[in-house]
C-alpha positions in Angstrom: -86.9 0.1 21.4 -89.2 1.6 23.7 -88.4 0.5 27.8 -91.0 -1.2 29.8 -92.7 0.2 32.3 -91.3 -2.2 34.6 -88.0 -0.5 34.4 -89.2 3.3 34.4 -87.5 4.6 37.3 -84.7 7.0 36.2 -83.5 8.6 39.5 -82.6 12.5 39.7 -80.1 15.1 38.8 -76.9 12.7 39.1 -78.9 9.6 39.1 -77.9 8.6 42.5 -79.3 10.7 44.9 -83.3 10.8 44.3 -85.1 7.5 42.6 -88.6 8.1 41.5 -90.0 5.9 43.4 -89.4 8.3 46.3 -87.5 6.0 48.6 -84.4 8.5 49.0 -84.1 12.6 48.9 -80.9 13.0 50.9 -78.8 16.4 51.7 -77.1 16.6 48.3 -79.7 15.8 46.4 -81.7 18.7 48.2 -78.8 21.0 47.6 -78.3 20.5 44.0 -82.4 20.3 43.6 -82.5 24.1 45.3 -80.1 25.4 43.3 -82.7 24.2 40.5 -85.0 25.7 41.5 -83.3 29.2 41.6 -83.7 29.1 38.5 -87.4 29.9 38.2 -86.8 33.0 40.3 -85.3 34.6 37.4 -88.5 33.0 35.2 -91.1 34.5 37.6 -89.2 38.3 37.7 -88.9 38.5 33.8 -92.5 37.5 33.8 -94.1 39.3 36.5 -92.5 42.4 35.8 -93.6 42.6 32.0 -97.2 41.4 33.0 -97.6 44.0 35.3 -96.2 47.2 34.0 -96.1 47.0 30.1 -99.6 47.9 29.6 -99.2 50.4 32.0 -96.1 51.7 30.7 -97.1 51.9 27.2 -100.5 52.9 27.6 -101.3 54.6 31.0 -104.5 56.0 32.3 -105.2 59.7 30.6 -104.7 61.6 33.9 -101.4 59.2 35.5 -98.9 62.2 34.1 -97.3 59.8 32.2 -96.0 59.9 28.6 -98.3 57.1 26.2 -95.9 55.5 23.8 -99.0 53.2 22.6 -102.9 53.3 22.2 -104.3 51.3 24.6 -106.1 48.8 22.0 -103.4 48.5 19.6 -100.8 47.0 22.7 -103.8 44.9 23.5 -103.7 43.7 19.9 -100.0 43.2 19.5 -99.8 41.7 23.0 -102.5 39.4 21.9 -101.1 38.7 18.8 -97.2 37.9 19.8 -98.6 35.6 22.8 -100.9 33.5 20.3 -97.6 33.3 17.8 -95.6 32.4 21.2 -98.3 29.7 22.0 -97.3 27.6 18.8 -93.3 27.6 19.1 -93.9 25.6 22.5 -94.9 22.3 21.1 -91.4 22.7 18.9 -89.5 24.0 21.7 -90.4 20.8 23.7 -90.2 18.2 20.8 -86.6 20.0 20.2 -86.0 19.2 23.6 -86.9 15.4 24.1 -85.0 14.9 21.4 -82.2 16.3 21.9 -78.6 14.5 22.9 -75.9 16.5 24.5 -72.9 15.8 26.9 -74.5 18.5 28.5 -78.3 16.9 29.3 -81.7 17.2 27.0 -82.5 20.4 29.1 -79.6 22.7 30.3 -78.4 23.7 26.9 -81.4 25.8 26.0 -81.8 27.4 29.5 -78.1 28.2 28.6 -78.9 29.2 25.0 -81.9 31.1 25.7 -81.3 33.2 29.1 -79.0 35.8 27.2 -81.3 37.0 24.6 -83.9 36.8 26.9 -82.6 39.3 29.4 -81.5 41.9 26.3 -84.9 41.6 25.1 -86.5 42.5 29.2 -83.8 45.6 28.9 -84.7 47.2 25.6 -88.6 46.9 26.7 -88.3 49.9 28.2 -86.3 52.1 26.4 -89.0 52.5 23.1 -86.9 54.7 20.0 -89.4 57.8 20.5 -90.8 59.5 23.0 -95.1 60.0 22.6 -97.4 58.2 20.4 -95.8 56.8 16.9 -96.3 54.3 14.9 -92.4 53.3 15.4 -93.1 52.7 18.9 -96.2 50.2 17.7 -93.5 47.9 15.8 -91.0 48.2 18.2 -93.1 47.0 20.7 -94.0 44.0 18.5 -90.4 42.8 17.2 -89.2 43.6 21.3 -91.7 41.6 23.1 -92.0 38.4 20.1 -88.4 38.0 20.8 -88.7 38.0 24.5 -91.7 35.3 24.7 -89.7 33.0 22.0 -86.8 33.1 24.7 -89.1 32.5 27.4 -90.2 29.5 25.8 -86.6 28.3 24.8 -85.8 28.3 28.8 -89.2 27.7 30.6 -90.5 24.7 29.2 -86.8 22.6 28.9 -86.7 23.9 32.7 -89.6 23.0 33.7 -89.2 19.3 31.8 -86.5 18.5 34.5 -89.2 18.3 37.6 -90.5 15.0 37.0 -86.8 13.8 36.4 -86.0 15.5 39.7 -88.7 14.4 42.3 -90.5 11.0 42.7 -94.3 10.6 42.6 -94.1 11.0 46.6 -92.0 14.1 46.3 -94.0 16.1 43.9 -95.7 18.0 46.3 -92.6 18.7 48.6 -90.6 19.4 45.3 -93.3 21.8 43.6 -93.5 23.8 47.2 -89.6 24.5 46.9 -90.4 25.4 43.1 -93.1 27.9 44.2 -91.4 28.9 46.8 -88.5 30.4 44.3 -91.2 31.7 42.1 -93.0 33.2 44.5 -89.5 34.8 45.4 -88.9 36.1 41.9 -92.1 37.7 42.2 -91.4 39.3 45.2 -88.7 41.0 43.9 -90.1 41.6 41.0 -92.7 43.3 42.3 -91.4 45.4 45.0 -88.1 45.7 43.2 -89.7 47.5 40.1 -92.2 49.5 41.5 -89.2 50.8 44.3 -86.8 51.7 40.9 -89.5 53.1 38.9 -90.4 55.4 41.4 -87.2 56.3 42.4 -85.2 56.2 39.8 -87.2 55.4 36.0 -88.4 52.4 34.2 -85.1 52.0 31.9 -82.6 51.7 34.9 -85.6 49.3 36.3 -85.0 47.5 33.1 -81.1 47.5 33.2 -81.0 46.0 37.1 -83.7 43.2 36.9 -82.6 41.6 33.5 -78.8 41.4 35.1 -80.5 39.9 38.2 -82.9 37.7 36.3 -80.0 36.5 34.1 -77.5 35.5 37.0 -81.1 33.5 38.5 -81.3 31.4 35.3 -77.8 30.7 35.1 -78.2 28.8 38.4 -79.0 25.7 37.0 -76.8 26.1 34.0 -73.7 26.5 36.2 -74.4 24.2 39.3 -77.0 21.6 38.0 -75.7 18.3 35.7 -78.3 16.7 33.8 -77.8 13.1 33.6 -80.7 10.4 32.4 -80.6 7.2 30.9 -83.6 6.5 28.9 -85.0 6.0 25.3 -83.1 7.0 22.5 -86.0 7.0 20.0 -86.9 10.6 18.1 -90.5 11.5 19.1 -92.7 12.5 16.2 -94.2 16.4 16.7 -97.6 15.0 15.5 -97.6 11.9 17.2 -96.6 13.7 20.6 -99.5 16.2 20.3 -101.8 13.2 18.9 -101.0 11.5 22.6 -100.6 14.3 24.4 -104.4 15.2 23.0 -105.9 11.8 24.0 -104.5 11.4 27.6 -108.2 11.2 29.5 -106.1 12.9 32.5 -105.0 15.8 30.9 -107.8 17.1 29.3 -110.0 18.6 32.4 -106.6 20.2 33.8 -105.8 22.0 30.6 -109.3 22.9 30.3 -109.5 24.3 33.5 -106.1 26.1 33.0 -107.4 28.1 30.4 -110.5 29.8 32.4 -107.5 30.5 35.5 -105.2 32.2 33.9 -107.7 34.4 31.8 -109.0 35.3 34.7 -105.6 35.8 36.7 -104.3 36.9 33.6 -106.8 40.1 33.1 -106.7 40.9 36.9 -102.9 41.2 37.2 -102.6 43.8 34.0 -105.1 44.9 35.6 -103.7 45.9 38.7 -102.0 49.2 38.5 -105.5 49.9 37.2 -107.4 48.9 40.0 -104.9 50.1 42.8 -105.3 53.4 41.2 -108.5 53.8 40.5 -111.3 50.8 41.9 -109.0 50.7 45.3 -108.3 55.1 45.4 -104.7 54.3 46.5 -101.1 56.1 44.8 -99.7 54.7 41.9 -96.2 53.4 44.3 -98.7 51.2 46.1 -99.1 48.8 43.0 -95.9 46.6 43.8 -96.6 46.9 47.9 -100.4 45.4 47.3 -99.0 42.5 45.3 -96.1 42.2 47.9 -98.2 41.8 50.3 -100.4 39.3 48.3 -97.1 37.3 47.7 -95.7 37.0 51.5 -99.1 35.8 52.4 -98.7 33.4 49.2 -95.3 32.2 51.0 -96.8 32.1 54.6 -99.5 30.0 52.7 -97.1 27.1 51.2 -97.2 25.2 54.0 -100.5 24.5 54.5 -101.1 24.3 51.0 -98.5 21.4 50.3 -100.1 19.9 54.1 -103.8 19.7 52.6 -102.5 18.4 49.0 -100.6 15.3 51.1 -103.4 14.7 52.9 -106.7 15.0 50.5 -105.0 14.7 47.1 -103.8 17.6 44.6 -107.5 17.0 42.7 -109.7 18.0 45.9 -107.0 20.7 46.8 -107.1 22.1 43.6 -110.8 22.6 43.8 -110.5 24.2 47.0 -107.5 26.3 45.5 -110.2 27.5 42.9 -113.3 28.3 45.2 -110.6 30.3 47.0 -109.9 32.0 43.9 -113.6 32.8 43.4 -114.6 34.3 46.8 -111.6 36.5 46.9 -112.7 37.7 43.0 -116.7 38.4 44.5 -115.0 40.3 47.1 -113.3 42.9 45.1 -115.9 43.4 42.3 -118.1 44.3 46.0 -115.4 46.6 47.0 -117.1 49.7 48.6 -120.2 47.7 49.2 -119.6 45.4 51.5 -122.2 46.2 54.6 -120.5 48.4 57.8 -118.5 51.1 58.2 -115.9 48.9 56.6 -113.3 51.8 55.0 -112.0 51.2 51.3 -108.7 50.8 52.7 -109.6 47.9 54.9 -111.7 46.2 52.1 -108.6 46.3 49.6 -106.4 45.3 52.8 -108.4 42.0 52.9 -108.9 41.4 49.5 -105.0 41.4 48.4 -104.5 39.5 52.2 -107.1 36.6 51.0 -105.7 36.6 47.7 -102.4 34.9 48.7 -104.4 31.5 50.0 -105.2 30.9 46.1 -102.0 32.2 44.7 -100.3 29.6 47.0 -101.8 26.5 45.2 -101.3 28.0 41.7 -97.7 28.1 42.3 -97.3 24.5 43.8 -99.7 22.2 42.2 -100.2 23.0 38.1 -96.4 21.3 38.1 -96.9 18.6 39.9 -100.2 17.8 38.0 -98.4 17.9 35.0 -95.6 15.6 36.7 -98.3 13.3 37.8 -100.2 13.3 34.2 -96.8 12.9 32.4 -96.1 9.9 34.0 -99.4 8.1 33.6 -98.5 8.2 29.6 -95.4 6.8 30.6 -97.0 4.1 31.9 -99.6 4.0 29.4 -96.8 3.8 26.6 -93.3 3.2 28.3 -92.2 6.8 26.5 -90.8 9.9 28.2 -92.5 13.0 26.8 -92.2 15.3 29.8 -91.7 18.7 28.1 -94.4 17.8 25.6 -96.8 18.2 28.6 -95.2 21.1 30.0 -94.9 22.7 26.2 -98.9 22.2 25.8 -99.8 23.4 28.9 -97.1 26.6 28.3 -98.8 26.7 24.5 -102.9 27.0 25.9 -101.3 29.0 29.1 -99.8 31.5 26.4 -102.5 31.6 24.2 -105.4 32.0 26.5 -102.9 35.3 28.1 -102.9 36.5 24.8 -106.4 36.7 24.4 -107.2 38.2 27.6 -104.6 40.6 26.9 -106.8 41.4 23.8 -110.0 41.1 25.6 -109.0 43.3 28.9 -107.8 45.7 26.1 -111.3 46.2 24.4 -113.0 46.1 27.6 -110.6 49.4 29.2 -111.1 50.7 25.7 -114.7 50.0 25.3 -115.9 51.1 29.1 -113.2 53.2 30.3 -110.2 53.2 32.5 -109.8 56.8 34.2 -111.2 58.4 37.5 -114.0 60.1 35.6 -115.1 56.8 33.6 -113.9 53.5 35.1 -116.4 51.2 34.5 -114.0 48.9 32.4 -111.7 48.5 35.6 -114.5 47.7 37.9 -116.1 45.0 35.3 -112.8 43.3 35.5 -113.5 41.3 38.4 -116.9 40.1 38.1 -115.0 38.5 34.0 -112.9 37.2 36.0 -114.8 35.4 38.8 -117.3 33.9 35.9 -114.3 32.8 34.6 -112.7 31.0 37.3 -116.5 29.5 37.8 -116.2 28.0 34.6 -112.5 26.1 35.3 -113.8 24.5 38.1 -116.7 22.8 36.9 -114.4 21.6 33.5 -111.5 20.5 36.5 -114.2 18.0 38.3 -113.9 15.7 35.9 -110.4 15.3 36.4 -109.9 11.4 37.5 -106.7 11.0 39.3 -106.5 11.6 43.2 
């Protein structure tokens, strides 16, 4: 028997400190809600890290003095191919977890479940069985990396399922800053920390010392966090999840949308050690300072991201978010033509400065959209689906990375990605700022404020 929407207000963590109606957030509730959130630290490092240097460590530029374990298309083909393949265990991650009854929560028991492996699986990325190009390497690669996305899956989208549990419709935006706030942290340290340990030391030990740290992040919430919900006890159908998931009018423009942003921020940040190197003329070390530098603007950034989203609504902010996201993409496809005595330096300084304004909103307001469009099917059918949403959006997120993994592959492949022909790293921007052009006209239609 399915609740009414009446009585749909389960409150938070304990069930006592935060009600979703927003009318209480007190000390405890902020403490337990923190140590949450540290959780996604160890989420954003795993990912960050393996976006940003696998390409590059399998299959670096011809004259970066560094050993190629992998052609350059074929990792764009098997990274393509395992993040499609990832892209269809989400829905059955997330149906496994609204169903699932435990003393220990719906949620907690696969971020507990889940965090091992996927550590293991971050180590042994970098340590591939032979040393140049070999086939070997190719399947390696491809068994390493399928079992590291499944795991990301099993503790992402059960994780990310607790936020709407967690914070009140008043406290989304509030809640999602202190979410992106540890993301943006994770990225941080993934960032500077792997570029600093690759440089110094190689990217095995790298390997070694972020998948401990990223472990003891996820194991945050399984330690210090208890689960506790009343609510339905019906099973959800797989199929009739999708089906409603499919026909909610709200969520439609937002995935639609998703799916032009992250190909374009997708193709830019493999991209990265690529353009550092080449389009911006700067050493290889640089790669994890730029996108530092990028990120502490991000954090400086959350304020007055979460201020404009309280006042003018998460729909007009996430416009703004996006037009943001365009001019700083027009600015470095013009790099080296932009009118005065401008130096490159100082172009690529502004560029990755600017870039943090956009990165800000990506990392507060896709989770509380979701929060907010989960709950108008709650009220729409008195059923909690949350990681149903979160699973979809993971699912198209996945499968459109996978695809400009492919696609950025080609195009390096295709045009070029050395100093002597680097036309494929410059056409990388002007893809992506068509792209991001494209999410924002499909994201005005969305209808809620």
């Amino acid at each position: 028997m399915q609740r009414g929407v009446g009585k749909y207000n389960p409150c938070s963590i304990d069930n006592n400190d935060v009600c979703r109606d927003g009318s209480r957030f007190n000390f405890a509730a902020m403490q337990k809600f923190i140590l949450y959130t540290l959780g996604y630290a160890g989420i954003a490092l795993f990912t960050q890290v393996v976006t940003m240097w696998a390409m590059y460590f399998y299959a670096p530029p011809v004259d970066a003095g560094r050993v190629a374990y992998v052609p350059v298309a074929t990792f764009g083909l098997i990274l393509g191919i395992g993040r499609v393949m990832d892209a269809f265990t989400d829905p059955l991650v997330a149906n496994w977890s609204d169903n699932f009854r435990s003393r220990w929560g719906r949620r907690i028991p696969f971020i507990a479940v889940g965090g091992i492996p996927l550590s293991i699986s971050f180590i042994l990325l970098w340590r591939p069985p032979v040393e140049g190009y070999a086939a070997l390497n190719s399947i390696y690669f491809l068994l390493v990396i399928s079992v590291f996305f499944f795991c990301m899956t099993m503790v992402t989208c059960p994780f990310l399922a607790l936020l709407p549990e967690i914070a009140g419709p008043g406290e989304r935006i509030t809640a999602s800053t202190l979410l992106g706030s540890a993301y943006v942290l994770g990225l941080i340290t993934g960032t500077a920390g792997s570029s600093f340990l690759i440089n110094k030391y190689s990217f095995a030990l790298m390997g070694m010392v972020l998948g401990l740290m990223g472990l003891l992040s996820l194991y945050m919430p399984v330690l210090f966090v208890r689960e506790k919900r009343d609510g339905q006890r019906e099973r959800f159908d797989l199929k009739k999840s999708l089906r409603v998931v499919l026909k909610n009018k709200t969520f439609l423009p937002f995935i639609g949308a998703q799916v032009f942003f992250w190909f374009a921020f997708n193709i830019v940040l493999i991209g990265l050690p690529y353009i550092v190197t080449i389009r911006m003329s700067l050493p290889e070390a640089q790669t994890g300072l730029a996108l530092s530098l990028a990120l502490i603007v991000t954090l400086l950034s959350f304020p007055m991201v979460s201020y404009v989203a309280k006042i003018k609504g998460k729909r007009w902010t996430f416009i703004f978010v996006m037009l943001c996201s365009f001019a700083v993409l027009v600015g470095l496809a013009t790099l080296g033509y932009w009118p005065g005595n401008i130096s490159l330096a100082i172009q690529s300084l502004i560029v990755i400065t600017l870039a943090g304004i956009p990165l800000a909103g990506l990392f507060i307001l896709p989770n509380a959209l979701i929060a907010d469009i989960s709950d108008y099917d709650t009220k729409q059918t008195g059923e909690y689906r949350e990681a149903m949403y979160y699973a979809f959006y993971g699912m198209v997120m996945k499968a459109t990375i996978g695809i400009s993994s492919f696609c950025l592959g080609l195009l390096l492949n295709a045009f070029g990605y050395s100093s002597v022909n680097p036309l494929g790293i410059y056409l990388i921007a002007p893809l992506a700022a068509v792209s991001i052009f494209a999410g924002l006209l499909v994201f005005s239609k969305y209808p809620l404020p």
